[in-house]
C-alpha positions as CSV (number, residue, x, y, z in Angstrom):
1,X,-62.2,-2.6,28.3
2,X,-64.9,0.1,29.3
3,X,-63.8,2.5,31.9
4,X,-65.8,4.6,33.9
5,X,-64.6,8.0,34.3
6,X,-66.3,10.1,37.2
7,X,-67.0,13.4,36.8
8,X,-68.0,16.6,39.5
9,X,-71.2,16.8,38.7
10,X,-72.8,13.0,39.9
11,X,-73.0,11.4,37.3
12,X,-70.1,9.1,35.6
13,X,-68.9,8.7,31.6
14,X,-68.3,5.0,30.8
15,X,-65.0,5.2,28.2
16,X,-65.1,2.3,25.5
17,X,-62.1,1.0,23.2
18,X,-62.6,0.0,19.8
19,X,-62.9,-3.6,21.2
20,X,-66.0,-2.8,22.9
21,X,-67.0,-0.8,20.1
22,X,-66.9,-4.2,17.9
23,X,-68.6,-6.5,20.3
24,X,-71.6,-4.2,20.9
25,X,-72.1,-3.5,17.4
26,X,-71.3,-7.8,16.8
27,X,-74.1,-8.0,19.2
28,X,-76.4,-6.0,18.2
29,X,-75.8,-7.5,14.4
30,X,-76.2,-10.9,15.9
31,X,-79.3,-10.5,18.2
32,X,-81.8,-8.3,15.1
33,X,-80.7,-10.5,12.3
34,X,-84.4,-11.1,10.1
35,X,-85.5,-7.9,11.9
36,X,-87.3,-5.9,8.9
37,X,-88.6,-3.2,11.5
38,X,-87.6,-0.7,13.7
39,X,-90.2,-1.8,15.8
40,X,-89.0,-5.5,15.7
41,X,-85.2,-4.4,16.0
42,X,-86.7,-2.4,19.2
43,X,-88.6,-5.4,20.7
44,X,-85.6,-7.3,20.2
45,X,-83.6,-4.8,22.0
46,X,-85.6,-4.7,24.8
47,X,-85.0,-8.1,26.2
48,X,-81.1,-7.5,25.2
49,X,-79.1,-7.7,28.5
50,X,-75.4,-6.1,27.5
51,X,-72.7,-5.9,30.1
52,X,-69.1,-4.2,29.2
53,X,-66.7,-5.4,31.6
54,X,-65.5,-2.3,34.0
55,X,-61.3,-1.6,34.1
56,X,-60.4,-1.7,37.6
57,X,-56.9,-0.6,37.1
């Protein structure tokens, strides 16, 4: 589960496991499949709404 790490200087680091690793990249496999072009994969992309589920411990 992602982890968000702050830091001194304002802005924070979001750690990821492997899990996460695997379901962004699953996602990203899933969501540009019969994408020939960068530009497609980008456009694509674009309307992509990702969320990594924060670990509040």
């Amino acid at each position: 589960m992602a982890k968000i790490i702050e830091n001194n200087f304002g802005r924070r680091n979001i750690r990821l496991d492997e899990n996460d690793i695997i379901d962004i990249v699953r996602e990203y496999q899933k969501v540009t499949v019969g994408s020939f072009t960068y530009q497609e994969i980008r456009d694509k992309l674009k309307n992509l709404e990702l969320y990594i589920p924060e670990d509040l411990s």
